[in-house]
ZADO-1210 file (C-alpha; in nm, 4 decimals, padded with zeros to 6 digits):
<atoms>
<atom x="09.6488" y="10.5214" z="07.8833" code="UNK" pos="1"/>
<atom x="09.8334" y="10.6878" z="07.6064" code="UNK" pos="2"/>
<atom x="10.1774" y="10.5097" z="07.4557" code="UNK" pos="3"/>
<atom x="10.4661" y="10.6727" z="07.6063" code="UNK" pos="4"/>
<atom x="10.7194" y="10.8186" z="07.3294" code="UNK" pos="5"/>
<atom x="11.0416" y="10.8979" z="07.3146" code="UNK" pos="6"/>
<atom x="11.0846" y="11.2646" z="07.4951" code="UNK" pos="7"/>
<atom x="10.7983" y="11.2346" z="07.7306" code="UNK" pos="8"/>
<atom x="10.8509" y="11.3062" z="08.1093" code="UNK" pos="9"/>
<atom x="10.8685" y="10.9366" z="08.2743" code="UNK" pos="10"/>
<atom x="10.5982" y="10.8927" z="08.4476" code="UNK" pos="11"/>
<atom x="10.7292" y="10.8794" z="08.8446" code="UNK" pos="12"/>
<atom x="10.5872" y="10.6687" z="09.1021" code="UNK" pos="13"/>
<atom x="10.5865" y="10.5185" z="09.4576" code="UNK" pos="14"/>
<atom x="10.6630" y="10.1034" z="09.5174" code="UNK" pos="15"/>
<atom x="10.8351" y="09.8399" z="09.7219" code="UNK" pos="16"/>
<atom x="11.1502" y="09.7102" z="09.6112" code="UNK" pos="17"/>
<atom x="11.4132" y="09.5013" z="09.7494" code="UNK" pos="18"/>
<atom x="11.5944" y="09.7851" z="09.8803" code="UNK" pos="19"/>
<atom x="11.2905" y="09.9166" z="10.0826" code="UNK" pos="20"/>
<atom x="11.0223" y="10.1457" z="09.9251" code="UNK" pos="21"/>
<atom x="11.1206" y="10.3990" z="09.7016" code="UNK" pos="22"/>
<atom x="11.0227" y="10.7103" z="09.4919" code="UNK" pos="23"/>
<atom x="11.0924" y="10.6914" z="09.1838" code="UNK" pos="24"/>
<atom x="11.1922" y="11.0603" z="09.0961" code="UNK" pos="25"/>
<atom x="11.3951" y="11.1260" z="09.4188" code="UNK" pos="26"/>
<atom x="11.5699" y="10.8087" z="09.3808" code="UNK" pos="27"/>
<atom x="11.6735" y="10.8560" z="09.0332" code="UNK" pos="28"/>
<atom x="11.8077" y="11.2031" z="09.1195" code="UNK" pos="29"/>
<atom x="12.0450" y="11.3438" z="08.8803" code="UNK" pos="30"/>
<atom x="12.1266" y="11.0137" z="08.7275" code="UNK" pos="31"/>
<atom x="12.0370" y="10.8688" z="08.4289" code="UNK" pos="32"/>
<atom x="11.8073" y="10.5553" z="08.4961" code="UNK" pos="33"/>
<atom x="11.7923" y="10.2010" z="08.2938" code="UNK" pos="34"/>
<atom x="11.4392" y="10.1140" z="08.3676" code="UNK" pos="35"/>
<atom x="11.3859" y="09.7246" z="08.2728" code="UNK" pos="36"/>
<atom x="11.1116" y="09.4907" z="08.3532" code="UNK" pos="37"/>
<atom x="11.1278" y="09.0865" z="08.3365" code="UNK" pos="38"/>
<atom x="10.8217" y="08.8917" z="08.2921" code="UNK" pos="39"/>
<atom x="10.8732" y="08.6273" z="08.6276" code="UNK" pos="40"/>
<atom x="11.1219" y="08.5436" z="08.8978" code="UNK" pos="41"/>
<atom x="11.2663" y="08.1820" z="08.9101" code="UNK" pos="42"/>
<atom x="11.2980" y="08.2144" z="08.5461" code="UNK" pos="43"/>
<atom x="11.6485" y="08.0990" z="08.3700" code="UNK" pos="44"/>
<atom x="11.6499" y="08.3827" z="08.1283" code="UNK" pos="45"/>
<atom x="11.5579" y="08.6585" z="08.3600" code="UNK" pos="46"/>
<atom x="11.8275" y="08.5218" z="08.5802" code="UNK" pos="47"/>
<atom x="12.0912" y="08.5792" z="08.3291" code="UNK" pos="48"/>
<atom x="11.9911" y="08.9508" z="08.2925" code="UNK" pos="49"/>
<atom x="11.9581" y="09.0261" z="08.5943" code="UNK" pos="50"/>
<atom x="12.2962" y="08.8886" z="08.6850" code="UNK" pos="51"/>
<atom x="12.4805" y="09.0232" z="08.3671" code="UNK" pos="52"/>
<atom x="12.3406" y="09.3700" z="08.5281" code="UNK" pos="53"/>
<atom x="12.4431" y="09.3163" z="08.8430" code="UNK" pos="54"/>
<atom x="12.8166" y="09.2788" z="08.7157" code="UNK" pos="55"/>
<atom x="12.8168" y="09.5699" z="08.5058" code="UNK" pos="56"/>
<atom x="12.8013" y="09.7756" z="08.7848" code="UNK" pos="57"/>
<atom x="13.1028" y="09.9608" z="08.7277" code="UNK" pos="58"/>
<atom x="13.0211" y="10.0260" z="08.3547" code="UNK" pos="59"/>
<atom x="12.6480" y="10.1530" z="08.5047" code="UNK" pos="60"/>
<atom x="12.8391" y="10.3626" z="08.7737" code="UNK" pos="61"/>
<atom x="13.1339" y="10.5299" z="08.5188" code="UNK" pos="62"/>
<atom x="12.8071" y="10.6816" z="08.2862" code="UNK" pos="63"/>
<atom x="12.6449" y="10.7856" z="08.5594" code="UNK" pos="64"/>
<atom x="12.3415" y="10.5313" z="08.5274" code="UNK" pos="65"/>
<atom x="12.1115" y="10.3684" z="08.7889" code="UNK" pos="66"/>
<atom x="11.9459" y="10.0467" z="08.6818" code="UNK" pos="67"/>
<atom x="11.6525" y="09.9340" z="08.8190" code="UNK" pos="68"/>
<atom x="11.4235" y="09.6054" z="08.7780" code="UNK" pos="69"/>
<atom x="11.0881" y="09.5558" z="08.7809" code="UNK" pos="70"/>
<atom x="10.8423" y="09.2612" z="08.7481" code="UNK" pos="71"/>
<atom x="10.5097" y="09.2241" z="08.9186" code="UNK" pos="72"/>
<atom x="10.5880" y="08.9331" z="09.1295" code="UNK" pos="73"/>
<atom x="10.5869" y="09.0237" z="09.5549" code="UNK" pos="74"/>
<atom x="10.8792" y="09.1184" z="09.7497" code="UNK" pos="75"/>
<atom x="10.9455" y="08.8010" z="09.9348" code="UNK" pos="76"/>
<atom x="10.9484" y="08.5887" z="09.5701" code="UNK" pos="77"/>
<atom x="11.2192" y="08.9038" z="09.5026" code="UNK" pos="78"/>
<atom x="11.4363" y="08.8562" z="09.8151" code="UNK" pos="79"/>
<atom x="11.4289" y="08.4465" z="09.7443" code="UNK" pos="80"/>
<atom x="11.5240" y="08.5255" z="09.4228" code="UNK" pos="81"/>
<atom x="11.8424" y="08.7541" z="09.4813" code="UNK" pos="82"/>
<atom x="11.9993" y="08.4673" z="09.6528" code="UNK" pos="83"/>
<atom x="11.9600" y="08.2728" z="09.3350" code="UNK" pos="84"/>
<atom x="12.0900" y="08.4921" z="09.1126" code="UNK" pos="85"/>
<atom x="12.4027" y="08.5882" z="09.3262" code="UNK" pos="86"/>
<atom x="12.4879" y="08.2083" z="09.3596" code="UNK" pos="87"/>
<atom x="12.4287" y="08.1652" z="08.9869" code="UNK" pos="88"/>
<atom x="12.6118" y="08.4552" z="08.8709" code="UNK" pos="89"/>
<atom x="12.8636" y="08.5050" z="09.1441" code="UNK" pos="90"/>
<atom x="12.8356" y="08.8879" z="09.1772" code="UNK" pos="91"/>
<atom x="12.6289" y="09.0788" z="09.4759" code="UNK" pos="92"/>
<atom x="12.2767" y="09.2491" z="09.3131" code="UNK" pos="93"/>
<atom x="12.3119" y="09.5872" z="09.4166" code="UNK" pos="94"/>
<atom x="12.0504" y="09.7327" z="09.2449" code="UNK" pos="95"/>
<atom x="11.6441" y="09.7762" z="09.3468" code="UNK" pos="96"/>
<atom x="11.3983" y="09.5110" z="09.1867" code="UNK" pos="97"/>
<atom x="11.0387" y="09.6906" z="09.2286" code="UNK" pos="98"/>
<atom x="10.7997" y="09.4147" z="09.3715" code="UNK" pos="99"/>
<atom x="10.4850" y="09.5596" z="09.1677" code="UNK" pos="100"/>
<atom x="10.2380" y="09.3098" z="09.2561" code="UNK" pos="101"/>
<atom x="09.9267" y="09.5491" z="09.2546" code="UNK" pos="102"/>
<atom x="10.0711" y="09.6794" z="08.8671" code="UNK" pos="103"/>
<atom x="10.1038" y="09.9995" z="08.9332" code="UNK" pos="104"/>
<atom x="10.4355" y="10.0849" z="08.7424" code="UNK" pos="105"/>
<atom x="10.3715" y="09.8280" z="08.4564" code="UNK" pos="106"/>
<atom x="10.0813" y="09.9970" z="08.4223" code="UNK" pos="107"/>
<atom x="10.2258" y="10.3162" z="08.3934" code="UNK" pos="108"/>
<atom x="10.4715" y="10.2140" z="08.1472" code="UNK" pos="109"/>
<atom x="10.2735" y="09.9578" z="07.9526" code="UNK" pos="110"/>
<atom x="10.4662" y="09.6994" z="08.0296" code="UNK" pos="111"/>
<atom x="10.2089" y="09.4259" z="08.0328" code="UNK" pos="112"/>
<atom x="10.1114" y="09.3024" z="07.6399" code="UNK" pos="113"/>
<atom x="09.8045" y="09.0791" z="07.7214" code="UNK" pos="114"/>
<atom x="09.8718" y="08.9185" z="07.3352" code="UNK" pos="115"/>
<atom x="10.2331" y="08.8229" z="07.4443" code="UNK" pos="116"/>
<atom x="10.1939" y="08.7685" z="07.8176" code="UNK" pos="117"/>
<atom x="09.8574" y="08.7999" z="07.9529" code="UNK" pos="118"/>
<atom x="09.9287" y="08.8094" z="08.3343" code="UNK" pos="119"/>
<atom x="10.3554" y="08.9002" z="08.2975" code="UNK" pos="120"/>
<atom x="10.5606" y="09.2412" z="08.2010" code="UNK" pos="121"/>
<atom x="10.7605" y="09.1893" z="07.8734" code="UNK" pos="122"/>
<atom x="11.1081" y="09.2647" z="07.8770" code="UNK" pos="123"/>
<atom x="11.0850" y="09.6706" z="07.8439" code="UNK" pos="124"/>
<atom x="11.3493" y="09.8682" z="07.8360" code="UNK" pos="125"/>
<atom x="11.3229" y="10.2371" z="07.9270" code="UNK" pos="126"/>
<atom x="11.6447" y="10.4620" z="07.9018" code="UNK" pos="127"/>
<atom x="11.5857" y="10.7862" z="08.0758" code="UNK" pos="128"/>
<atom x="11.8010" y="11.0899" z="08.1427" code="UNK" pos="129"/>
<atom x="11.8666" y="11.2919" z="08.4320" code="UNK" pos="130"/>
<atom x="11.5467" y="11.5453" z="08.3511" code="UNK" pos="131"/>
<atom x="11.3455" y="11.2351" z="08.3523" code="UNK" pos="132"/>
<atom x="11.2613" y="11.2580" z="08.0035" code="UNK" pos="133"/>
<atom x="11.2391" y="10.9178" z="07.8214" code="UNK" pos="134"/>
<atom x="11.5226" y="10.8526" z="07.5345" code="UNK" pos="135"/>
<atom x="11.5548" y="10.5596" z="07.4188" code="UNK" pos="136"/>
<atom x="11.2844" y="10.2434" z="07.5189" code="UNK" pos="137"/>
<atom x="11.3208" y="09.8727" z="07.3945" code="UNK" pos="138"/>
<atom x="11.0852" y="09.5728" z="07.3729" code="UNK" pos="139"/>
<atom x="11.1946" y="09.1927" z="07.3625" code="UNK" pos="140"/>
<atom x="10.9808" y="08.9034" z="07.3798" code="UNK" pos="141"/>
<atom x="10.9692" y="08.7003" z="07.6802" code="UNK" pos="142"/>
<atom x="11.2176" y="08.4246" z="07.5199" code="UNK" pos="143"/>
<atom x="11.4473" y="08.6711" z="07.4007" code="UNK" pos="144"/>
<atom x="11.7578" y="08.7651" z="07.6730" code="UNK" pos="145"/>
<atom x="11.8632" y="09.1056" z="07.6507" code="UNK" pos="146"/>
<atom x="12.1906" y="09.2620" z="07.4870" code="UNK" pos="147"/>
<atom x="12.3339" y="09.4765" z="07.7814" code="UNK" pos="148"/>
<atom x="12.6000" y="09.5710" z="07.5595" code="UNK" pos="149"/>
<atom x="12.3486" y="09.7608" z="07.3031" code="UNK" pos="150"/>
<atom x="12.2178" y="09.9517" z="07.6226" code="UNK" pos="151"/>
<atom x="12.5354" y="10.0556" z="07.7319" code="UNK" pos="152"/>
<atom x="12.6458" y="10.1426" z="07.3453" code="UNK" pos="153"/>
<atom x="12.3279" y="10.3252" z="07.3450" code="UNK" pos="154"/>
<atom x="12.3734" y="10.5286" z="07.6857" code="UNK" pos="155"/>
<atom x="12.7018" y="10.5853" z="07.5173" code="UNK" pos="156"/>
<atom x="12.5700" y="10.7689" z="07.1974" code="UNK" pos="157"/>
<atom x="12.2918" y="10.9825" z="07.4115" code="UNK" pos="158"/>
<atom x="12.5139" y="11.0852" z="07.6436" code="UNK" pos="159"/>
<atom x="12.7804" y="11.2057" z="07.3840" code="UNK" pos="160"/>
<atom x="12.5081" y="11.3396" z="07.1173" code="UNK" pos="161"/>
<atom x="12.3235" y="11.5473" z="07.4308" code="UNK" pos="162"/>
<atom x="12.7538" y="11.7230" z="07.4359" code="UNK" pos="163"/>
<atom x="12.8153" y="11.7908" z="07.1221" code="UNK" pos="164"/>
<atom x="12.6508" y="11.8403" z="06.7652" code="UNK" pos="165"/>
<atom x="12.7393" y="11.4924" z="06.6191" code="UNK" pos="166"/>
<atom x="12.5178" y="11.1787" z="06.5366" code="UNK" pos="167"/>
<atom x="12.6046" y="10.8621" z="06.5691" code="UNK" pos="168"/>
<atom x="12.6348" y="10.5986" z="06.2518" code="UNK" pos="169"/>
<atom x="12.5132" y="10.2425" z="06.2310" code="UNK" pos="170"/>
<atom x="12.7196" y="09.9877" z="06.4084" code="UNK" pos="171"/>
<atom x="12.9002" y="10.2677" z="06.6361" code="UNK" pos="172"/>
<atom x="13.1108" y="10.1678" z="06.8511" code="UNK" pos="173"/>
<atom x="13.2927" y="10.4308" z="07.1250" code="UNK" pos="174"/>
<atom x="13.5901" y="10.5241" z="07.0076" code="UNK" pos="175"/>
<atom x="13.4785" y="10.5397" z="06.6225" code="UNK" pos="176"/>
<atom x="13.3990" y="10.8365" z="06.4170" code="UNK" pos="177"/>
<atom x="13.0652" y="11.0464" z="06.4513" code="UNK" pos="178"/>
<atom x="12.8798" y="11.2490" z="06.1903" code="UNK" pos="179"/>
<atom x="12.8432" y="11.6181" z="06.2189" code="UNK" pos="180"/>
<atom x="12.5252" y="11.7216" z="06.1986" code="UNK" pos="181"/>
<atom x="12.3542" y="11.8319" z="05.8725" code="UNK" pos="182"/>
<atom x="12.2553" y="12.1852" z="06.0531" code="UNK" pos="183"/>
<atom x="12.6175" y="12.2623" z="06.1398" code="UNK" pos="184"/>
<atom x="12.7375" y="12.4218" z="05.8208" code="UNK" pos="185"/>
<atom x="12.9509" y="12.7710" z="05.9473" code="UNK" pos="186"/>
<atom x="13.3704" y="12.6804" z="05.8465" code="UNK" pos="187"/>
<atom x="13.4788" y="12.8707" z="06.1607" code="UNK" pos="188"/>
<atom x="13.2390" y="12.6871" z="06.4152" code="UNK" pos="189"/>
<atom x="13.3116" y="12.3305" z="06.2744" code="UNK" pos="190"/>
<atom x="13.6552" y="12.3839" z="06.2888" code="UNK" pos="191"/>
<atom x="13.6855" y="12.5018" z="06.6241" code="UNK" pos="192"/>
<atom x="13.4523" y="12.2436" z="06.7294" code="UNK" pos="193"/>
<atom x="13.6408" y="11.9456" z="06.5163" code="UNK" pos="194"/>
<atom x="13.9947" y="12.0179" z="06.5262" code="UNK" pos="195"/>
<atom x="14.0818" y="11.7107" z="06.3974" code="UNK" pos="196"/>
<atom x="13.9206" y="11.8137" z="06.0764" code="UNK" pos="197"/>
<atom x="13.6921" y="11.5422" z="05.9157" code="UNK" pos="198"/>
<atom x="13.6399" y="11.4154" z="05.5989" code="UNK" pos="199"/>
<atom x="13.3109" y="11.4501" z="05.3749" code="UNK" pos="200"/>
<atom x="13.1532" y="11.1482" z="05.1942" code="UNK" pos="201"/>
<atom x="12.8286" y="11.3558" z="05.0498" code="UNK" pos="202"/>
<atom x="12.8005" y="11.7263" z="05.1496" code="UNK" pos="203"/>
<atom x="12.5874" y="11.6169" z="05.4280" code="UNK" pos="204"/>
<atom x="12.7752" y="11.2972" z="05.5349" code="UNK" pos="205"/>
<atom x="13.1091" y="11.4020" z="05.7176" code="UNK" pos="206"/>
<atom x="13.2657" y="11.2170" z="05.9513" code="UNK" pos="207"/>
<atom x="13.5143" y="11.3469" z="06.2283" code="UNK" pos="208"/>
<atom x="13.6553" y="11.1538" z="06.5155" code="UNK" pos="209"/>
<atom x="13.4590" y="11.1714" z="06.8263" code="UNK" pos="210"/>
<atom x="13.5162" y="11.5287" z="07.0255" code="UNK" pos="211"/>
<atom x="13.6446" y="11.4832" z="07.3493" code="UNK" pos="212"/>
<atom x="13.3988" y="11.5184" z="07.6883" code="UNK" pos="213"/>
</atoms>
């Protein structure tokens, strides 16, 4: 199948989960959607992720953002699991793990790398907005645990970037300042837009403290 890229429409699909069987589409609904696949259960690494998501569940909920799991191990190893992780971790898992034994989202996605893990999903990453169009994707190796705060700072910049004409700089942090954008050039519209004013380091590198939502 061909790679999927950053703007495409996310593929959507039918599949049990530990929340009962679900469509992908309908379930996502106008949220956006943290799509993120581990390569086993009963695995210590995969148990801190899933448990660091579980208690960012506020942060998930105040952005609007459903996450959901995925590896291609059954149900039953799934519901086991939970138990595991919400002892370990101490906070309930309240979002859906897709049991996708038969690979039919990994597939989808391309989430199994036979030269990294023949018969496993990496640890993909797919951010996706509420039109279902892919943003933002990821890919660690299997010994590598997520940073949950880099997908959060990253929901952060789409979701302020997709309000206003601003970019985002490197290390940026909420809060910090944001770069117009090059194509912005009219006095009157910047100004009304930025009424903070901002403060130019090149002609095309101006920096103005982030607009309000």
């Amino acid at each position: 199948m061909a790679t999927l890229r950053l703007g495409d429409l996310a593929p959507d699909f039918e599949q049990d989960s530990t929340q009962g069987r679900l469509r992908f589409h309908a379930w996502a609904g106008d949220a956006w959607v943290v799509l993120f696949s581990h390569p086993a259960d009963f695995t210590p690494v995969c148990t801190t992720e899933l448990g660091r998501t579980a208690a960012l569940a506020a942060e998930f909920a105040r952005r609007n953002v459903k996450p959901i799991a995925i590896s291609v191990d059954p149900l039953a190893s799934h519901l086991q699991w939970v138990r595991d992780i919400e002892a370990v971790q101490g906070v309930p898992v309240g979002f859906p793990i897709l049991a996708d034994a038969d690979r039919t989202v990994a597939t989808l996605y391309d989430m199994v790398h036979p030269e990294a893990l023949a018969n496993a999903t990496v640890r993909s990453v797919f951010i996706i907005d509420p039109a279902k169009r892919i943003r933002a994707t990821f890919t660690y190796p299997a010994s590598t645990g997520r940073n949950f705060d880099e997908v959060l700072r990253v929901i952060d910049a789409l979701q302020l970037t997709d309000a206003h004409p601003v970019a985002t700089p490197a290390d940026w942090r909420p809060g910090q300042d944001v770069v117009i954008v090059p194509s912005l050039r009219d006095p009157v519209e910047i100004a009304r837009r930025f009424p903070a004013g901002f403060r130019a380091l090149t002609p095309y590198l101006r920096l103005t403290p982030p607009p309000a939502a």
